[in-house]
N, C-alpha and C positions, 0 to 999 in steps of 0.2 A: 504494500500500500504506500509506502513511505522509504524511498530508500536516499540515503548519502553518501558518496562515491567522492572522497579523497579532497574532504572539504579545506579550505585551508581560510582563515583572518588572521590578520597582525593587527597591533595597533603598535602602528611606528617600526620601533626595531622590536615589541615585543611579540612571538607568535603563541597567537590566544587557539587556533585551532593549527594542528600541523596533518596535515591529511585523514581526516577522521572517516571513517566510510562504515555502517551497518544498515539493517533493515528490519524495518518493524511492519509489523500482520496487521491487517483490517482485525479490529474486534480485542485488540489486546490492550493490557498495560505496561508499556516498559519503563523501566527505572533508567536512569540516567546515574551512575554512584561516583563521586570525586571530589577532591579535596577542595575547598577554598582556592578560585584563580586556574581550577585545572581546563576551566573552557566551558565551562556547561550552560554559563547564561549567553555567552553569546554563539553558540552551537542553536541555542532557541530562538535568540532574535535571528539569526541566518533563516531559520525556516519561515519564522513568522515576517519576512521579509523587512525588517526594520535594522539590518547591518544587510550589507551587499560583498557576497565573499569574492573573496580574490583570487581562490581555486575550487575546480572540483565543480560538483553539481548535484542539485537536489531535484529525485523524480516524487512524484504525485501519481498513484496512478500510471504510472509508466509516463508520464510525461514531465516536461523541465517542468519545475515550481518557478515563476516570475519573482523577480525581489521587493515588486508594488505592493507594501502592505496590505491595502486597500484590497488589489485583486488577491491575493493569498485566504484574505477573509470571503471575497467570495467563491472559491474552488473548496470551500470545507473546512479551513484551516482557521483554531482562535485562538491566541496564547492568552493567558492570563499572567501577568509577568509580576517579577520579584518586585513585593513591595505595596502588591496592590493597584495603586494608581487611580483611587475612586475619585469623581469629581464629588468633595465636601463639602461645598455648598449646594447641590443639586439632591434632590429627596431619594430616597432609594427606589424608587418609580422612576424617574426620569434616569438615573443610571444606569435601570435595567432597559431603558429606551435607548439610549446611546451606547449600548451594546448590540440592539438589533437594526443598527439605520439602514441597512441592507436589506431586511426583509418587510415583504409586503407590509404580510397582518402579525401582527408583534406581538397579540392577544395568544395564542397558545406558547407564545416561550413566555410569557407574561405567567400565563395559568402553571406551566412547569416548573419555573422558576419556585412559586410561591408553595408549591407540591413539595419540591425536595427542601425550599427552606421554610418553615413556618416561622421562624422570628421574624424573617424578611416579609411577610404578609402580615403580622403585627405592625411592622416599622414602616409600609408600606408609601406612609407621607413626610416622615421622619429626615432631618436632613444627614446626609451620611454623613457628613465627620463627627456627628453624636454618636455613631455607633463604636461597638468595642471591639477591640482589635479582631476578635474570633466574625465578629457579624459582618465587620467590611470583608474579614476573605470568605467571608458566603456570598457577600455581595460581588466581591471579584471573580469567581467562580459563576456567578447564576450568571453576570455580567457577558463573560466569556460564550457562554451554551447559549443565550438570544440570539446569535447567530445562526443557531441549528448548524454546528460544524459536526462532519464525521470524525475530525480530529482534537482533540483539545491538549496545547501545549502548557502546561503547568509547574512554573518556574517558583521554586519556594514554597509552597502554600502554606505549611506550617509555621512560620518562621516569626519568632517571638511571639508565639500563643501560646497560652498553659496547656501542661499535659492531655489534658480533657477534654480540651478542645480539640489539640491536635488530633486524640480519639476520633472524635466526631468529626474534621475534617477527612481522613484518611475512609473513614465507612460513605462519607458522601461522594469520595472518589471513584469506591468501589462499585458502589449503587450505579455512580454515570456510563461507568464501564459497562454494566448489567445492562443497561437499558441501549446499550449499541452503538457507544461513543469510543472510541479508541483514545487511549490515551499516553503522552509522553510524558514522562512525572520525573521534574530533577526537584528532589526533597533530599533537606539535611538530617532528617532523619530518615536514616539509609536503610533502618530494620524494619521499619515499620510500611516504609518501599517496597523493599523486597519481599516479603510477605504478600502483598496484594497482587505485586508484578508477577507477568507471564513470562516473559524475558527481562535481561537487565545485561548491564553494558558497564566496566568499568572506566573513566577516561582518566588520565595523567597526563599532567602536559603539554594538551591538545593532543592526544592521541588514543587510540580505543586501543585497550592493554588486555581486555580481557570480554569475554562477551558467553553468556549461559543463560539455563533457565536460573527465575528467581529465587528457587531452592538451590540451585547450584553457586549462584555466586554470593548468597548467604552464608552456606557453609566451606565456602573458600577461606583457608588460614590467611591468606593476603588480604584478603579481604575482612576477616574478621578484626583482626589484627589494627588495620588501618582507619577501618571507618565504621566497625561495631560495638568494637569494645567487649567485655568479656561478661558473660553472667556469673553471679553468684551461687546461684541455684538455677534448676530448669523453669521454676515459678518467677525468676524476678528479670525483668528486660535488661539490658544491657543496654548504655549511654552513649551516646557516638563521641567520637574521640576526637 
């Protein structure tokens, strides 16, 4: 469905991506797993067409992916990117409109949105920078799906939310998956990733070092090692390092 054949960005004399190439299935989740700076966020703006790479090529479907953000959200493609990026002074209604400017009738991602989140139909006139860090990334999430993409690129989503949430963001992932969203998921927590993931990828460096299913590269010692951290017991999670 999505393939990347020997992508390469710099920024300057730094290289963020050095040839990266795998492929990911209609109907999966893959994980994206690597260190802080290893290329993963701009691996995602390459696809989401908001960096334009300097090698290599991204297929869609067996065809080039354009670097027009714009057209990439209309071929299926949505990222939800690090950090969120809701507009705060806009109510969580109108944020979830300006994720679907593309689509006709806005009313069933409207009705879906509000299905998978029900705070988000509580808050519904609410302006979003009141909301708490866990309900803007429902909001950047439901934000992302208004487009009715069969892809959803998901940079971060847990990322300075309490455990709990992070819980309840990871089961909202899985559910979007269920429902026949394919998904690319770079999350800092790498356990709780791989777990949901179908496949997963490890990168270093700009570069794909490693690549399995998501039981396999969970119990990878490299991989344990580097970005799991170790459990206490079989009952208690382990911290990512």
């Amino acid at each position: 469905m999505l393939r990347i054949e020997n992508l390469t960005y710099s920024y300057g004399k730094i290289q963020a991506l050095n040839g990266v190439s795998f492929e990911m299935r209609q109907g999966e989740i893959m994980s994206i797993v690597g260190a802080n700076g290893a290329g993963k966020s701009t691996l995602m703006r390459c696809i989401a067409g908001l960096l334009k790479p300097q090698g290599g090529r991204i297929l869609y479907d067996e065809k080039p992916l354009t670097s027009a953000a714009h057209a990439v959200v209309a071929r299926g493609i949505a990222l939800v990117p690090e950090g969120r990026w809701i507009f705060p002074n806009l109510t969580v209604e109108e944020n979830l409109l300006m994720g679907g400017y593309l689509v006709k009738n806005r009313q069933p991602g409207l009705e879906r949105s509000y299905e998978l989140f029900e705070r988000l139909k509580e808050r519904r006139s609410q302006r979003a920078g009141t909301l708490s860090g866990g309900e803007q990334q429902m909001l950047a999430i439901a934000r992302g799906l208004m487009s009715n993409p069969k892809v959803l690129l998901l940079d971060e989503p847990s990322l300075g939310l309490a455990p709990l949430i992070v819980n309840d963001v990871i089961n909202i992932i899985d559910e979007i998956n269920k429902q026949g969203v394919s998904v690319l998921l770079v999350e800092q927590n790498a356990r709780k990733a791989l777990k949901i993931a179908h496949h997963a990828c490890v990168i270093e460096q700009g570069r794909i070092v490693k690549f399995g299913t998501g039981d396999e590269i969970a119990k990878s010692e490299s991989v344990v090692s580097a970005y799991l951290g170790k459990r206490k017991n079989e009952g208690e999670r382990g911290q990512q390092s």
